[in-house]
C-alpha positions as CSV (number, residue, x, y, z in Angstrom):
1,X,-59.8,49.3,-22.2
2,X,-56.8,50.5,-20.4
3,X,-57.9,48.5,-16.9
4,X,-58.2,45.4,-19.2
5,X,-55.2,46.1,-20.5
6,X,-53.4,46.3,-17.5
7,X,-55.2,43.4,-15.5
8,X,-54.2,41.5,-18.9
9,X,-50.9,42.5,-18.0
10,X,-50.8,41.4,-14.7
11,X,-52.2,37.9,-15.4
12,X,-49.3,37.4,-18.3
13,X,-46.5,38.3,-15.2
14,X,-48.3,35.9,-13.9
15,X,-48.1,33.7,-15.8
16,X,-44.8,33.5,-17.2
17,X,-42.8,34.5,-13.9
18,X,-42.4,31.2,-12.1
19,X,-41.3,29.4,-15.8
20,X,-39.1,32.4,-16.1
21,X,-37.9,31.7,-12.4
22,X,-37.5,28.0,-12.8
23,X,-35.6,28.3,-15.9
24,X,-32.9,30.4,-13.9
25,X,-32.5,27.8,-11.5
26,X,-29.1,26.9,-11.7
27,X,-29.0,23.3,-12.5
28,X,-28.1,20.4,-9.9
29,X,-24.5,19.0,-9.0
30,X,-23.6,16.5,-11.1
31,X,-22.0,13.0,-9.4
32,X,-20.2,10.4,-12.5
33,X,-20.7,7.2,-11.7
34,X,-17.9,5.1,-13.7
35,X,-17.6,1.6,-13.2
36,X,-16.1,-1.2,-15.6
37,X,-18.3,-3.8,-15.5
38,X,-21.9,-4.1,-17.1
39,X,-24.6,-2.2,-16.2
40,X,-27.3,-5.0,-15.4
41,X,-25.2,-7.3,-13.4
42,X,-23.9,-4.5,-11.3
43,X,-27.4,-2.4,-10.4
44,X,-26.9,-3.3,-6.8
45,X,-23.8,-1.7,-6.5
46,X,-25.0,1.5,-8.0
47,X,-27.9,1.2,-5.8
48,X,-25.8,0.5,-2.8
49,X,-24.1,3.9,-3.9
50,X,-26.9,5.9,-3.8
51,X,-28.3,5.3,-0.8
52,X,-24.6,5.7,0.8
53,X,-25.3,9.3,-1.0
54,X,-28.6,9.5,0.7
55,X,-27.2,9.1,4.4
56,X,-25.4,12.4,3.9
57,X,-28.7,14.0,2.5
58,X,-27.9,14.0,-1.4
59,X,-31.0,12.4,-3.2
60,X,-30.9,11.7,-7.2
61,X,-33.1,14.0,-9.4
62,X,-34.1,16.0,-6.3
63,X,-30.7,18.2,-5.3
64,X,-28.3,16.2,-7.2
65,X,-28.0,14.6,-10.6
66,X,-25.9,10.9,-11.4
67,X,-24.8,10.4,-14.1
68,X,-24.3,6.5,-15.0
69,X,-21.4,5.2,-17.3
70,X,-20.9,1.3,-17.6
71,X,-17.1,0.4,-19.4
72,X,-18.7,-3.2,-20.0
73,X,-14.9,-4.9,-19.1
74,X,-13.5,-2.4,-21.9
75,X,-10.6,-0.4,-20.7
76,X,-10.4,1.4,-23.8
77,X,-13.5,2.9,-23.4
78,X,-13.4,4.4,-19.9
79,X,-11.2,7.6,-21.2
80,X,-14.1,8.7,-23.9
81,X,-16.2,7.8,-20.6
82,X,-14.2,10.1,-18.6
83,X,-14.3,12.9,-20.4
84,X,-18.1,12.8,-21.1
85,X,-18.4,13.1,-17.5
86,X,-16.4,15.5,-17.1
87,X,-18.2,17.5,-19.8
88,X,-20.4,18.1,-17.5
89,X,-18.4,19.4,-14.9
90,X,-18.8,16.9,-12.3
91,X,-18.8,17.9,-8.2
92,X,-17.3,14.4,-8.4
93,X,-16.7,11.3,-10.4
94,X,-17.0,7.6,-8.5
95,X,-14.4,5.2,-10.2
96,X,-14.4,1.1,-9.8
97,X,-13.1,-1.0,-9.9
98,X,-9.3,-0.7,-9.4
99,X,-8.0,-0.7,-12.9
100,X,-10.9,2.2,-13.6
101,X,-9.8,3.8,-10.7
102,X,-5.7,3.6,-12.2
103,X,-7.5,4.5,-15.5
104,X,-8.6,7.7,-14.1
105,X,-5.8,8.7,-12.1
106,X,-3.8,9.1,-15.2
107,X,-6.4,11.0,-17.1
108,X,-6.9,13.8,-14.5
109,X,-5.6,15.3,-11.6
110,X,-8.0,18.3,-10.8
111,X,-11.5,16.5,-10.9
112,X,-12.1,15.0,-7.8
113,X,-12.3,11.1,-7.2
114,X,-14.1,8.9,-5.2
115,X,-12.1,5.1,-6.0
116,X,-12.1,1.4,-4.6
117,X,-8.9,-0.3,-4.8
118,X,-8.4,-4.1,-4.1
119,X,-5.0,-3.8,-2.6
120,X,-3.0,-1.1,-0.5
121,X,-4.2,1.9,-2.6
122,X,-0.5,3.6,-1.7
123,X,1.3,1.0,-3.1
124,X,-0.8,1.2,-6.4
125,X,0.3,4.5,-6.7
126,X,-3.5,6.4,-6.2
127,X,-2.3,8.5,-3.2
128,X,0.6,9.3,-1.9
129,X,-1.0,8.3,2.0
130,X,-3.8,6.4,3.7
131,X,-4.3,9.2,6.5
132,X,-4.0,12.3,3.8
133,X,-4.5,11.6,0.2
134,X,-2.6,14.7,-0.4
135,X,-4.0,14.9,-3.8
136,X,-7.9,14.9,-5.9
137,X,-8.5,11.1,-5.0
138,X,-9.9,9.4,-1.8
139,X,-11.5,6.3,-1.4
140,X,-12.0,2.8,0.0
141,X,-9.6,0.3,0.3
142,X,-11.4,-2.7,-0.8
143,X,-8.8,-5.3,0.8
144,X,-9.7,-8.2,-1.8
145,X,-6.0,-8.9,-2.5
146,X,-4.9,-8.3,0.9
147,X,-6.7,-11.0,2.4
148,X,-5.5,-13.6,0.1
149,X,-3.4,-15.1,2.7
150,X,-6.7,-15.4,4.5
151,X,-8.2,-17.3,2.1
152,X,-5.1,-19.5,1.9
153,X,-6.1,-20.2,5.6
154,X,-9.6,-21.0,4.9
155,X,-8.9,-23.6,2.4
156,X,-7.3,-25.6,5.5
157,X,-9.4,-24.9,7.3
158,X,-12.4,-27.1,5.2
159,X,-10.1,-29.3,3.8
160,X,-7.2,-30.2,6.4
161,X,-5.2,-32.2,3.5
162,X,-4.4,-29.3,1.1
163,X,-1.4,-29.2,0.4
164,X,-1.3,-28.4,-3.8
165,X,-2.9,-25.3,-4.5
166,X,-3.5,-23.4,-8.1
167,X,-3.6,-19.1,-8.0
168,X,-5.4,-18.7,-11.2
169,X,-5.3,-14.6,-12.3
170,X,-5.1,-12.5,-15.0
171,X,-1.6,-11.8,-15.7
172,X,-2.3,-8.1,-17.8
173,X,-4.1,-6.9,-14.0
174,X,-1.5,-4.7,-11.6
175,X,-3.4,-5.4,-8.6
176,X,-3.6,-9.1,-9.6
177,X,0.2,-9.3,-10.3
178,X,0.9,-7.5,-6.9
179,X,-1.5,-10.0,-5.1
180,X,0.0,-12.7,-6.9
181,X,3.5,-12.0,-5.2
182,X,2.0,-11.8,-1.8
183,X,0.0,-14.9,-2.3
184,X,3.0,-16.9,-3.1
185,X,5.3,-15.9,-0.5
186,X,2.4,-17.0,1.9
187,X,1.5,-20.5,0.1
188,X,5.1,-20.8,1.0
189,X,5.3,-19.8,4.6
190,X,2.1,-22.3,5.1
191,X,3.8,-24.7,3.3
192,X,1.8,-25.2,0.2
193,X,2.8,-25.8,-3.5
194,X,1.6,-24.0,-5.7
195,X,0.5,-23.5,-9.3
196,X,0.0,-20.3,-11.1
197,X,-2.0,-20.4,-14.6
198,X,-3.7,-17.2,-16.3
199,X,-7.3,-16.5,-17.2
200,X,-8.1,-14.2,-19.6
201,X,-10.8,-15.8,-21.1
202,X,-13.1,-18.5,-21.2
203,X,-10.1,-21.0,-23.1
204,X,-7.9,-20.2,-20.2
205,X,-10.3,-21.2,-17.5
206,X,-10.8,-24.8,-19.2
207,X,-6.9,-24.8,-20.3
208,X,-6.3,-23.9,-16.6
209,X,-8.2,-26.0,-14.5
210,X,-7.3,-28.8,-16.9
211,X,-3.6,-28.0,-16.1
212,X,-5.0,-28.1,-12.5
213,X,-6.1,-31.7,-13.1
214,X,-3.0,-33.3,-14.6
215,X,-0.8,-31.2,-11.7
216,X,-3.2,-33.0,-9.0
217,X,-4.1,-30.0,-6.9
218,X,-6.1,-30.2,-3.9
219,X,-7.4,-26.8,-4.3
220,X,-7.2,-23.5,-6.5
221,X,-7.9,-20.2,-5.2
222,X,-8.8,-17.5,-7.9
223,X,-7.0,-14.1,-7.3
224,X,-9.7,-10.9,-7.9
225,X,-9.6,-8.9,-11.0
226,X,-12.6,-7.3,-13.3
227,X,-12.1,-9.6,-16.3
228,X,-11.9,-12.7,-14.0
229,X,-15.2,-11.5,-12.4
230,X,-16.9,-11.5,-15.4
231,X,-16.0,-14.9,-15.9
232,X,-17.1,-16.1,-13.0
233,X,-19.7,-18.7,-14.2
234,X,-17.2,-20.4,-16.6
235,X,-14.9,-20.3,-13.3
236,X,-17.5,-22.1,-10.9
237,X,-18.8,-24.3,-14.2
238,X,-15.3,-25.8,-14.5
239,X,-14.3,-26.4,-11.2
240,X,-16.9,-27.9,-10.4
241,X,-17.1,-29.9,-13.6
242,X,-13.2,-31.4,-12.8
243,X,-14.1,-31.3,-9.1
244,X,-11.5,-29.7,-7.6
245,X,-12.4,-27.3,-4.2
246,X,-12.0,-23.7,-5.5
247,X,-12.2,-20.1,-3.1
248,X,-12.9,-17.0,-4.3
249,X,-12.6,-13.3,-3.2
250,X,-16.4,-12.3,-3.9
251,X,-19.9,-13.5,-2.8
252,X,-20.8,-13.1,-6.8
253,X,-18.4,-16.3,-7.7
254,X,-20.6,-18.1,-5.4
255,X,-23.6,-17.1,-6.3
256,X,-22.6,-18.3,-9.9
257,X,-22.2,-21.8,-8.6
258,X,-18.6,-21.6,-6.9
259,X,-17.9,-22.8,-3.7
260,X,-16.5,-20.9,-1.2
261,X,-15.8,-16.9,-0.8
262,X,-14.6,-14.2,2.3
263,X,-13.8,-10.9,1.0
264,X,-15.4,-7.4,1.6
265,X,-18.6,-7.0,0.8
266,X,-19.4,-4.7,-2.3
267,X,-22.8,-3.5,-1.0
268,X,-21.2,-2.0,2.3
269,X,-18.3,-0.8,0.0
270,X,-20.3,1.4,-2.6
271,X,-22.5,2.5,0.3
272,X,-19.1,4.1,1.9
273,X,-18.2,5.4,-1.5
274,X,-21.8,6.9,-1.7
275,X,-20.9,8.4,1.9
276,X,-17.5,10.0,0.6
277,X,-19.1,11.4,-2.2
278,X,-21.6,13.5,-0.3
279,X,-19.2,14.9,2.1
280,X,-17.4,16.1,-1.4
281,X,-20.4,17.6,-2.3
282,X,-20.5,19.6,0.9
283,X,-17.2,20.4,0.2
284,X,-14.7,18.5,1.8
285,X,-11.7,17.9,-0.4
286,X,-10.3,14.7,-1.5
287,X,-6.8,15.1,0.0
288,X,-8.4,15.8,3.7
289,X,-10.2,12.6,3.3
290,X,-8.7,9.4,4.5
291,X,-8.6,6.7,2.9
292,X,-11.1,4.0,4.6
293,X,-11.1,0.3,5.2
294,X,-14.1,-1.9,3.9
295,X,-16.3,-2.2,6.9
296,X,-18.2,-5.8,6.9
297,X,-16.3,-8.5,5.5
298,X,-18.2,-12.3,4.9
299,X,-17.7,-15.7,4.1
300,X,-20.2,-18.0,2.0
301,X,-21.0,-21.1,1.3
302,X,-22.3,-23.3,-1.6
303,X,-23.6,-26.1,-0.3
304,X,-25.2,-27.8,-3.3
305,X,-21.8,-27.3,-4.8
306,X,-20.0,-28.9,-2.3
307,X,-22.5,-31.9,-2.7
308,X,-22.3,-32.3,-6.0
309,X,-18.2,-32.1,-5.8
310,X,-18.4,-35.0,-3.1
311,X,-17.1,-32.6,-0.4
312,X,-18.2,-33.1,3.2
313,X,-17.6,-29.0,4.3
314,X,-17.0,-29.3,8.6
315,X,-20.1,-28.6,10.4
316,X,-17.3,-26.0,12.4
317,X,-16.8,-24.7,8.8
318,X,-20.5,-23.8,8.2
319,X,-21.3,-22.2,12.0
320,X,-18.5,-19.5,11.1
321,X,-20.2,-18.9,7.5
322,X,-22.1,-15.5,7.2
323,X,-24.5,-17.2,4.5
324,X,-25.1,-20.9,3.6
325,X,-26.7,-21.4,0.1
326,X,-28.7,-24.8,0.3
């Protein structure tokens, strides 16, 4: 009885060691991922961010848990966001877009940051230097307002004429305001007039472009922002609807039936975000990190949009695109 007993034994060690060894597995670094738009429109860009986390060998569910928060354009959520995530004692949280990313720079100085800013991310006030952060944020300058004067370009380019041009923003958006001063002090060095209305929702954008009308404008150029991104359909919808030739600073305004973008491109962006956060996780800090540059920048197309404005784009115009939609 006593050898049953004891093979009985051994067969229970057996049995319960590798639970009880699993269970004492300390659990997996956690990465927030907090980002102010919806969470259906924007998969891509999470997905872009974890296989950014993948090049440095970090793999989701396997030796590293994200964890997803979507703000869904509401600023007054992304505090209670914040400090779920931070519940959890995050290696690092992502935060994006810009006003997230000023959001969070308020709310905490110890946990460490990952952002994407749309303008000189020293001049918003998120670090105090490109080359050393000096603080618990790093990122990646997105350059969507600093390439405004870019776009300004462009809008010659594919229509010599221009010479009337509406800036259409949202006038509660730092960044926006900040780009909005730039913008017009270029309009005015290319010798442009120029006409600023707000959009804040879906009665601005028709108020606006009907403004627009009545002023005559050649052109508008919309000036980047979260809120205006999410009413990007009602912005290519109206343009379109009053005809008037309108650039924008992402790809996504043109996929929703606008005209013509160059900006950064998101995809590439998260990816480096994805890349930042791994070398966080092997234990670089923030404030040794530099701030980086987008690195892939493009400029599409709509063509049936252009068609169905009456505008002939220059066969030049199309050669330089990076993608035509037909």
């Amino acid at each position: 009885m006593r050898r049953r007993a004891f093979i009985g034994g051994i067969g229970a060690i057996a049995f319960v060691g590798p639970t009880a060894v699993r269970a004492q597995q300390p659990p997996l670094p956690m990465v927030g991922f907090l980002y102010g738009g919806p969470r259906e429109a924007n998969l891509p860009l999470a997905a872009a961010f974890t296989k950014g986390l993948e090049e440095t060998g970090f793999f989701d569910s396997r030796n590293v848990h994200v964890e997803y928060r979507w703000s869904d354009n509401s600023a007054e959520r992304v505090p209670e966001q914040l400090a779920e995530l931070v519940g959890g004692r995050p290696a690092v949280v992502v935060a994006a877009p810009t006003a997230v990313a000023l959001a969070v720079k308020r709310l905490t100085s110890t946990v460490p940051i990952v952002f994407i800013a749309t303008d000189n991310p020293v001049r918003l006030g998120l670090v105090a230097s490109l080359n050393k952060p000096g603080g618990n944020m790093t990122g990646v300058n997105f350059m969507l307002n600093e390439l405004g004067t870019k776009r300004l370009e462009l809008l010659r380019d594919f229509i010599p004429t221009v010479s009337r041009i509406g800036l259409l923003f949202n006038p509660a958006s730092q960044p926006g305001t900040l780009s909005l001063d730039d913008i017009q002090a270029a309009s005015r060095s290319l010798g442009y007039q120029f006409l600023v209305k707000p959009v804040t929702n879906e009665r601005d954008v028709q108020s606006s472009f009907a403004s627009l009308v009545e002023w005559k404008a050649d052109a508008a150029m919309v000036i980047p922002d979260g809120l205006v991104f999410s009413l990007r359909k009602q912005l290519a919808a109206q343009a379109s609807q009053v005809a008037i030739p309108t650039i924008y600073p992402l790809r996504g305004f043109v996929e929703a039936g606008g005209l013509v973008s160059y900006g950064s491109s998101e995809t590439e962006t998260f990816k480096q975000m994805g890349n930042y956060a791994g070398r966080i996780l092997k234990g670089e800090k923030p404030a040794d990190l530099p701030v980086v540059q987008s690195a892939k920048f493009e400029l599409v197309v709509n063509l049936r949009t252009a068609k169905s404005i009456g505008l002939k784009i220059p066969e030049a115009f199309l050669l330089r695109a990076d993608e035509v939609i037909e």
